[in-house]
NUPATOR-278701 format. One record per residue (C-alpha): residue in three letters; y, x, z. Coordinates in nm, 3 decimals. Layout:
residues N
ALA, Y, X, Z
...
***
This chain:
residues 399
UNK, -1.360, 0.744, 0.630
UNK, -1.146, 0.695, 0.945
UNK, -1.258, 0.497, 1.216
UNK, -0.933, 0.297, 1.148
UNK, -1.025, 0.224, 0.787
UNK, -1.396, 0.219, 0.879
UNK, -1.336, -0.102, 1.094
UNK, -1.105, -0.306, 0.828
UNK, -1.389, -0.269, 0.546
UNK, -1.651, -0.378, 0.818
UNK, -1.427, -0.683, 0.893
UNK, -1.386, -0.777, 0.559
UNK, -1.719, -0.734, 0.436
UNK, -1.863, -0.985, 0.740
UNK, -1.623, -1.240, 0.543
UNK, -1.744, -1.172, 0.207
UNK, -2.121, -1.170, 0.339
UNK, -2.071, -1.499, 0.506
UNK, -1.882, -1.684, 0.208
UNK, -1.572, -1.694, 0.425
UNK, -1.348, -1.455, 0.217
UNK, -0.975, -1.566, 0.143
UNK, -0.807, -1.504, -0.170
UNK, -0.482, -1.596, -0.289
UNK, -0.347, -1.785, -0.616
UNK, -0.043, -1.747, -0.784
UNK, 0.117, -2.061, -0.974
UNK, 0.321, -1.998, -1.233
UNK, 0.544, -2.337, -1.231
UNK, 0.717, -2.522, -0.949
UNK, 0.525, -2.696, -0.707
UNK, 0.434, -3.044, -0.854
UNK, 0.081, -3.205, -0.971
UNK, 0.032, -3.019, -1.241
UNK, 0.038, -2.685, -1.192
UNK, 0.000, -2.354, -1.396
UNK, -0.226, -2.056, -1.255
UNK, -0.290, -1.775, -1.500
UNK, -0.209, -1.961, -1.777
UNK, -0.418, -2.230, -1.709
UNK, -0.346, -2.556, -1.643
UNK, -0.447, -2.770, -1.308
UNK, -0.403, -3.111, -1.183
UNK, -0.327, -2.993, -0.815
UNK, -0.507, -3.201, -0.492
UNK, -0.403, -2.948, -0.271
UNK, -0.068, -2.930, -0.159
UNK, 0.116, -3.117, 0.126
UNK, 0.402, -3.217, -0.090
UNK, 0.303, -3.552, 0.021
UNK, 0.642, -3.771, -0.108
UNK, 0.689, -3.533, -0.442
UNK, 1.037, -3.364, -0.287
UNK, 0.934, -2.984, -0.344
UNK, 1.077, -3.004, -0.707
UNK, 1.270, -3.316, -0.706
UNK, 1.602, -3.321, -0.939
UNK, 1.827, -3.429, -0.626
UNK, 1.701, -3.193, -0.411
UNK, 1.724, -2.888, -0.574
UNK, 2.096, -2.962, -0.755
UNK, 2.159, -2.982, -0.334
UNK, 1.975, -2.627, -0.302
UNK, 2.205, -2.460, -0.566
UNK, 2.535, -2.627, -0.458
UNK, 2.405, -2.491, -0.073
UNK, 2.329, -2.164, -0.263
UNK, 2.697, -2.164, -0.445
UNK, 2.890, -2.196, -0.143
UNK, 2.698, -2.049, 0.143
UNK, 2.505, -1.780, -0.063
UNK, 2.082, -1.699, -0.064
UNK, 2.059, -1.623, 0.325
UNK, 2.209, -1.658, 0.639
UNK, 2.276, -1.335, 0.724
UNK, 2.190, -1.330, 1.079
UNK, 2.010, -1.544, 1.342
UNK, 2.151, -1.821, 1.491
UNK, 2.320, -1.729, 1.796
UNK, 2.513, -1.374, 1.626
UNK, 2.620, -1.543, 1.290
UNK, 2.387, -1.724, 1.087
UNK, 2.462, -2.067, 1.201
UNK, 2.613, -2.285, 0.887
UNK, 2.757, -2.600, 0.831
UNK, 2.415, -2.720, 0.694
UNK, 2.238, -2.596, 0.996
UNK, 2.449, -2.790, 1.246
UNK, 2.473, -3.123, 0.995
UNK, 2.056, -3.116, 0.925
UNK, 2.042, -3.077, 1.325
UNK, 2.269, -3.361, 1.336
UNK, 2.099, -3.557, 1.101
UNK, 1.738, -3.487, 1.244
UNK, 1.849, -3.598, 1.582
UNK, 1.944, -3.959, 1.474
UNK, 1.653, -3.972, 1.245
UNK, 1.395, -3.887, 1.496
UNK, 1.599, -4.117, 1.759
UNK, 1.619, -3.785, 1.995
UNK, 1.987, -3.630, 2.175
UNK, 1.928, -3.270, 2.020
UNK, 1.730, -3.109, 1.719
UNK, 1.684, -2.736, 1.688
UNK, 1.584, -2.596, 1.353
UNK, 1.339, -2.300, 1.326
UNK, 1.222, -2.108, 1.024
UNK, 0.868, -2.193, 1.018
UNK, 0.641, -2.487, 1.192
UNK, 0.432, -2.176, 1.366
UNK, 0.759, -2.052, 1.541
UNK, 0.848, -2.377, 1.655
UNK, 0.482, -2.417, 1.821
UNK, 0.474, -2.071, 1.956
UNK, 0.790, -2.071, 2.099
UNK, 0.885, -2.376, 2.277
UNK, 0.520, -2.311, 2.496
UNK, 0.578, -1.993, 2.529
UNK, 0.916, -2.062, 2.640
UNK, 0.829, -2.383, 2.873
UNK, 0.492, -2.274, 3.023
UNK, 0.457, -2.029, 3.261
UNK, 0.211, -1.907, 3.521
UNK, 0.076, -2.189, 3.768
UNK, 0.137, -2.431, 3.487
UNK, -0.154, -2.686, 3.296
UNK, -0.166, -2.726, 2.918
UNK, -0.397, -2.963, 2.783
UNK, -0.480, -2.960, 2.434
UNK, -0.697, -3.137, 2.167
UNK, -0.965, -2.858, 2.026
UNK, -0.838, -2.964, 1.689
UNK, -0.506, -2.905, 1.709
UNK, -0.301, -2.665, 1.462
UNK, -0.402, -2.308, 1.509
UNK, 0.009, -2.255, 1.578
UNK, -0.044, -2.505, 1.917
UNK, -0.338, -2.331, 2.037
UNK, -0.237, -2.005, 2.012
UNK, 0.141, -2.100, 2.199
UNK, -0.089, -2.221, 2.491
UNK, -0.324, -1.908, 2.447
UNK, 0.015, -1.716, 2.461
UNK, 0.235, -1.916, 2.714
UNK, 0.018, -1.777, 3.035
UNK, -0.096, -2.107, 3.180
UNK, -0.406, -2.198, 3.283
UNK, -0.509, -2.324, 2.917
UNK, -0.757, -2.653, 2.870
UNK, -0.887, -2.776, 2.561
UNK, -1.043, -3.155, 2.522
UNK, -1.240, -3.299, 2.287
UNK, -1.099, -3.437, 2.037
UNK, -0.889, -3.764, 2.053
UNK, -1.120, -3.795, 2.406
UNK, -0.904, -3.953, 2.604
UNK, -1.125, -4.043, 2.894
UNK, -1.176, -3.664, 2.920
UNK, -0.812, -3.619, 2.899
UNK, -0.801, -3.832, 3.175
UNK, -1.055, -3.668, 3.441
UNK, -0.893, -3.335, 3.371
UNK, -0.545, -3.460, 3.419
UNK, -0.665, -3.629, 3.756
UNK, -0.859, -3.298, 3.865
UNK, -0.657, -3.179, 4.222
UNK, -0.457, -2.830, 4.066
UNK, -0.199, -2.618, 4.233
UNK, 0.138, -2.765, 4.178
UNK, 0.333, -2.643, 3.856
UNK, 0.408, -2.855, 3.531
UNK, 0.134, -3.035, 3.364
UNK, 0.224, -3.084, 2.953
UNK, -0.031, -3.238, 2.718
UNK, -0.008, -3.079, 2.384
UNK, -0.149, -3.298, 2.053
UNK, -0.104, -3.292, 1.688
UNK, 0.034, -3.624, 1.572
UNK, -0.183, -3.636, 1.218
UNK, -0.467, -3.362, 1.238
UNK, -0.392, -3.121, 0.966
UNK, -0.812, -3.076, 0.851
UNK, -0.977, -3.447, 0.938
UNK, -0.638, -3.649, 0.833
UNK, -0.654, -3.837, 1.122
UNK, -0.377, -3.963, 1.425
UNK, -0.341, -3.916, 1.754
UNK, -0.376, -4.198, 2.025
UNK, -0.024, -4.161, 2.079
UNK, 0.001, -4.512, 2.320
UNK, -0.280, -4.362, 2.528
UNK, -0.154, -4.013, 2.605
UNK, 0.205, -4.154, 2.626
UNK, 0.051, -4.350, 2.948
UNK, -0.172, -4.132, 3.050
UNK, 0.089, -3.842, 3.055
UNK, 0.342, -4.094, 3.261
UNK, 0.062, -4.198, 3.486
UNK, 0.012, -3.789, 3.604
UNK, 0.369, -3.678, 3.595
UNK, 0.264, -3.502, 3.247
UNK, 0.508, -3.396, 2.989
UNK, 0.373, -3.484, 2.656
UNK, 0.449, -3.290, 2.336
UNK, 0.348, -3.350, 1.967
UNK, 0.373, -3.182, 1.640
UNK, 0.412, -3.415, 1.375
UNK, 0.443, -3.206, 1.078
UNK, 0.175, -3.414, 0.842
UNK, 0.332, -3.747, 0.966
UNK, 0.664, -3.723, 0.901
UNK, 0.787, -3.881, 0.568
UNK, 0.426, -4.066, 0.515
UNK, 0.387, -4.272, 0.839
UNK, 0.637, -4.524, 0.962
UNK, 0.859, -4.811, 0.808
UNK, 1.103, -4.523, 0.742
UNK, 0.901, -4.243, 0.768
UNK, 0.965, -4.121, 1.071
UNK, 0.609, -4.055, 1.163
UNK, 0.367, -4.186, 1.433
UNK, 0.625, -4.222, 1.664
UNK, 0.801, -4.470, 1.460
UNK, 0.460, -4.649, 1.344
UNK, 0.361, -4.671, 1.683
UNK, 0.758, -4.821, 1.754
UNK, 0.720, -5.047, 1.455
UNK, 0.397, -5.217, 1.613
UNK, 0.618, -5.241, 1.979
UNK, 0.552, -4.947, 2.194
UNK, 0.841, -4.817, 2.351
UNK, 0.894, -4.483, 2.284
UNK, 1.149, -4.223, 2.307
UNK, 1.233, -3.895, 2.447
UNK, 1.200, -3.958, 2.777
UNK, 0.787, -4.047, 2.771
UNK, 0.744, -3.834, 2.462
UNK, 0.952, -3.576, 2.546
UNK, 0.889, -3.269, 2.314
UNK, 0.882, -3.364, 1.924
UNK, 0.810, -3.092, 1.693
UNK, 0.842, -3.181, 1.268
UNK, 0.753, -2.961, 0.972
UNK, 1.027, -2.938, 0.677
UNK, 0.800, -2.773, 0.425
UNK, 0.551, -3.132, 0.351
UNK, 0.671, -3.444, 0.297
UNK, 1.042, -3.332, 0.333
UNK, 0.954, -3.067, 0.023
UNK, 1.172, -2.743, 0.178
UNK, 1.089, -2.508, 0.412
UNK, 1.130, -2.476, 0.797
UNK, 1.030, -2.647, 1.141
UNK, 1.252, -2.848, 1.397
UNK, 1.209, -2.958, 1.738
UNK, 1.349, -3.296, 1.886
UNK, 1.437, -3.414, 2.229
UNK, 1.652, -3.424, 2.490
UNK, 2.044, -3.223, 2.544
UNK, 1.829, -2.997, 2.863
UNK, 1.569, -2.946, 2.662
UNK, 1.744, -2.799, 2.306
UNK, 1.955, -2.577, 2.539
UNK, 1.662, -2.429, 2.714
UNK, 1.530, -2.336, 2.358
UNK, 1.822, -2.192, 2.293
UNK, 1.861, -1.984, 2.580
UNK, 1.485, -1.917, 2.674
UNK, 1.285, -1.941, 2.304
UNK, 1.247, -1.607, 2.165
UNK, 1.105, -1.635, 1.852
UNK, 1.405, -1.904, 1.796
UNK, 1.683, -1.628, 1.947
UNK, 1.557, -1.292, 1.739
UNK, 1.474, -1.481, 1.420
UNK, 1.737, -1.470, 1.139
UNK, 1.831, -1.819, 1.052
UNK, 1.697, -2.046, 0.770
UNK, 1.886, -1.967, 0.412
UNK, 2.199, -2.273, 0.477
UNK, 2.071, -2.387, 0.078
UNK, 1.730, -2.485, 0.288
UNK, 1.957, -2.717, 0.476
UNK, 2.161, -2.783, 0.216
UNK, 1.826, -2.953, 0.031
UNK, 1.666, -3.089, 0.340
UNK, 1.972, -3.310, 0.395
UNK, 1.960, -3.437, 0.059
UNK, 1.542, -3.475, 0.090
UNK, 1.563, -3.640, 0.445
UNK, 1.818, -3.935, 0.276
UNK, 1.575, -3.955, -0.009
UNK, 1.250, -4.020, 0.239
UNK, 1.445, -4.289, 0.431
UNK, 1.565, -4.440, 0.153
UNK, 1.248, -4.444, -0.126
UNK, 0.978, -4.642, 0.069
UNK, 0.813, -4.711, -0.273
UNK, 0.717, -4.329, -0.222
UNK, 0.493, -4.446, 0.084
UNK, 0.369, -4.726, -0.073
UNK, 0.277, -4.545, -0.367
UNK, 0.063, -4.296, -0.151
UNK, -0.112, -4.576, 0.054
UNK, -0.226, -4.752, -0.223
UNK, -0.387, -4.402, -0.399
UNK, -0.555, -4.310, -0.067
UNK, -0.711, -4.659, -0.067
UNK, -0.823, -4.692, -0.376
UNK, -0.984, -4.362, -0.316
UNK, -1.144, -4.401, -0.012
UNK, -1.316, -4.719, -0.176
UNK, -1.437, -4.505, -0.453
UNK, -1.556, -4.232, -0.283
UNK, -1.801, -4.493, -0.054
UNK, -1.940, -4.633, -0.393
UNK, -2.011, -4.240, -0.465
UNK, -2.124, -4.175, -0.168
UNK, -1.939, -3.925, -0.022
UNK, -1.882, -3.849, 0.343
UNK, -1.477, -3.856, 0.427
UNK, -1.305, -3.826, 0.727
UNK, -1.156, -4.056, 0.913
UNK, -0.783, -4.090, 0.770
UNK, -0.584, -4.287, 0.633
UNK, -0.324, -4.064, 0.538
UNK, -0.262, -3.853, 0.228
UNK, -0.507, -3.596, 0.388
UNK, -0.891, -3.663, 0.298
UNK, -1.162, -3.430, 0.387
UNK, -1.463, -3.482, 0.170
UNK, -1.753, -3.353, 0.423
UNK, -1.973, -3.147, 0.232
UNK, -2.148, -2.925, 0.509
UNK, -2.230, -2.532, 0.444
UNK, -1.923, -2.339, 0.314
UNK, -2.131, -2.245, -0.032
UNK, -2.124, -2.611, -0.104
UNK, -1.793, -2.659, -0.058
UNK, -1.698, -2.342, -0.289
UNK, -1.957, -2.463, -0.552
UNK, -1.789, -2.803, -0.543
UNK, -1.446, -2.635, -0.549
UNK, -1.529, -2.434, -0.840
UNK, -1.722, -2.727, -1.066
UNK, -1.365, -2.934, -1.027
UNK, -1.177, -2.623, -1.127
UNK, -1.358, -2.602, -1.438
UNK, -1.265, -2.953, -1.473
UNK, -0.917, -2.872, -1.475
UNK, -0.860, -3.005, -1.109
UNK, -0.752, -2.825, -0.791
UNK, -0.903, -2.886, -0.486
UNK, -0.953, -2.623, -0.233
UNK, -1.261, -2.538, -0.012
UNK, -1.197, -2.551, 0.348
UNK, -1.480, -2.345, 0.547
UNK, -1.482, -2.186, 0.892
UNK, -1.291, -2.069, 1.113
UNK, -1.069, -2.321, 1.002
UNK, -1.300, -2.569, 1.074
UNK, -1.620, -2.604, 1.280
UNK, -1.950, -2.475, 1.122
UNK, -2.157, -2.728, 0.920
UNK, -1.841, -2.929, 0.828
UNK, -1.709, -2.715, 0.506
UNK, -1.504, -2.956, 0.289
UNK, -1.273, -3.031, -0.005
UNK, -0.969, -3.119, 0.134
UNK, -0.781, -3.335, -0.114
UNK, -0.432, -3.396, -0.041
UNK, -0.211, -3.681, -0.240
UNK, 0.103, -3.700, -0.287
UNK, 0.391, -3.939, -0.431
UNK, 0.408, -3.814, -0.700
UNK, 0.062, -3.825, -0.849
UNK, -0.006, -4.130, -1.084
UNK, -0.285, -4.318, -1.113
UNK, -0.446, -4.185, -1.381
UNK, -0.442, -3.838, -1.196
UNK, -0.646, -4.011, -0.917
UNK, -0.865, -4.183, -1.199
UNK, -0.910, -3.803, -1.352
UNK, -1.022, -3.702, -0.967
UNK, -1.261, -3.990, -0.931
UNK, -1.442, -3.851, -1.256
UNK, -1.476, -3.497, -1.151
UNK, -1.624, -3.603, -0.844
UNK, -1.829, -3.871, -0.975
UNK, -1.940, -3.538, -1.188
UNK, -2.052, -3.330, -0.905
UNK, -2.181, -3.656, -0.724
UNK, -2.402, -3.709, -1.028
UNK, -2.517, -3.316, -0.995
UNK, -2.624, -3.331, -0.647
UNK, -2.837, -3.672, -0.665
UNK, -3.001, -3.497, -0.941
UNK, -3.095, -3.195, -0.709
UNK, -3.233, -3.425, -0.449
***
């Protein structure tokens, strides 16, 4: 055996032996709550369709009409010739919904990340970042070559000390996930917003799991933060980075903010420059998905009312859940063999729920992480409550 071939079987056999292995599954249907995987079918907890777009009627008569008239891709990246109609109209579109001058579109959330730090951040420079923030955020400041600083998370008063600390001059830019992608919980978006103005800080957040679900018209944290009178906008939030492939149910990443700082991307972002552009049809649908967020509230409504009667259930069962009060629930169940046992028990229940172990999240807190989503009905979340009331029952039994 090479030593080439030697190392990848050592590598993957460390993730087998510590019940960290990864596979894959392959669904057979559109996304939607019921789902088919070899055959079988599953009531799916696990996807972050959140507002039931990924396979709704509207949106994908938009994808084929995109598909009709601009074709199945783009052909070329943005700046040589793959810049459609679509493109410019979602960017358009994105920009008045997110109240910003400019939106830039990207192909995937982690590009968007990666790039515009990589990009903005350069030697001499500060980023600050939340230790749970997406993997995508803390690998752009790993990358960007600034002196990189990780906080506790949602510490503020450590945010605060650090941000005070004397540094050699160069740009300061505190980097934060609006809903945290694992716990389901938000950001302290007020508090960094001043704390960021009081130290000449830029402030950036990626709002991919708020978009769509948070907000009076789903524009996210920003706009639930609006809705309750803080004043914010591009100029004290200045970088705002959304996810197309949850709530809006397509595929794709933008960034909002100002005219300076979508034409810097564009000259400066690599992974935006040498990428070929999003399939227009993405656009095409996203429109028609965006309108259909905005306009269907009863979708959010819907939601909040399934993650509350939830959490209230899963207190009577005893269970240990995150903080969140978002579509996102992590069910704390501790070693990464529990959660997999767990996992599995539901599965043979005919529910899907997947186990969430390390790296992705810090030893000792393995979970289920149940996701809703608009389009799950109540008896779905009444066939949930049972499995787990199931395994509930199971472990009181072992103790």
């Amino acid at each position: 055996m090479s030593q080439f071939a030697a190392r990848l079987q050592s590598r993957l056999q460390e993730r087998q032996t510590a019940g960290l292995y990864r596979r894959r599954r392959t669904l057979d249907c559109a996304q939607q709550p019921m789902v088919q995987i070899r055959g079988k079918a599953l009531l799916s907890f696990c996807s972050n369709d959140y507002l039931g777009l990924a396979n709704h009627p509207e949106v994908v008569e938009a994808f084929r009409e995109g598909a009709r008239e601009y074709g199945a891709g783009s052909g070329a990246s943005h700046l040589v010739s793959g810049h459609s109609h679509p493109h410019h109209a979602l960017e358009e579109a994105l920009a008045e919904f997110t109240g910003r001058s400019r939106a830039l579109l990207f192909s995937s959330g982690y590009m968007a990340n990666v790039g515009v730090l990589t990009s903005l951040l350069e030697k001499g420079d500060q980023v600050f970042e939340d230790r749970l923030n997406h993997a995508s955020l803390l690998d752009g400041g790993l990358f960007s070559g600034a002196r990189f600083r990780r906080y506790p998370h949602l510490d503020t008063t450590q945010l605060a000390g650090m941000l005070d600390t004397d540094q050699p001059a160069g740009l300061k830019l505190v980097v934060t996930d609006g809903v945290f992608s694992m716990d389901g919980d938000v950001a302290p978006l007020e508090t960094l917003i001043r704390q960021a103005s009081q130290n000449d800080a830029v402030l950036m957040m990626d709002d991919a799991h708020g978009f769509g679900v948070l907000g009076s018209r789903g524009g996210g944290l920003a706009q639930q933060c609006a809705d309750k009178g803080c004043d914010i906008n591009e100029k004290n939030l200045q970088i705002l980075v959304g996810t197309l492939g949850k709530a809006f149910g397509t595929a794709g990443a933008f960034v909002a903010g100002s005219e300076a700082l979508v034409e810097t991307l564009i000259q400066y972002c690599r992974p935006y420059i040498y990428t070929t552009a999003l399939p227009p049809a993405v656009a095409a649908a996203t429109l028609c998905s965006l309108k259909l967020l905005i306009d269907e509230s009863w979708r959010r409504t819907h939601l909040q009312k399934l993650v509350n009667v939830f959490r209230e259930a899963c207190q009577s069962l005893g269970f240990i859940l995150t903080d969140s009060q978002t579509p996102i629930q992590g069910l704390i169940l501790g070693s990464a063999e529990a959660a997999m046992a767990a996992s599995s028990k539901l599965e043979a229940l005919g529910l899907l729920v997947t186990a969430i172990r390390p790296p992705t999240v810090p030893a000792g807190t393995s979970r289920l992480r149940i996701t809703f989503s608009a389009a799950h009905s109540e008896a779905d979340l009444a066939r949930l409550l049972d499995g787990l009331s199931r395994i509930a029952a199971l472990e009181s039994g072992k103790s």
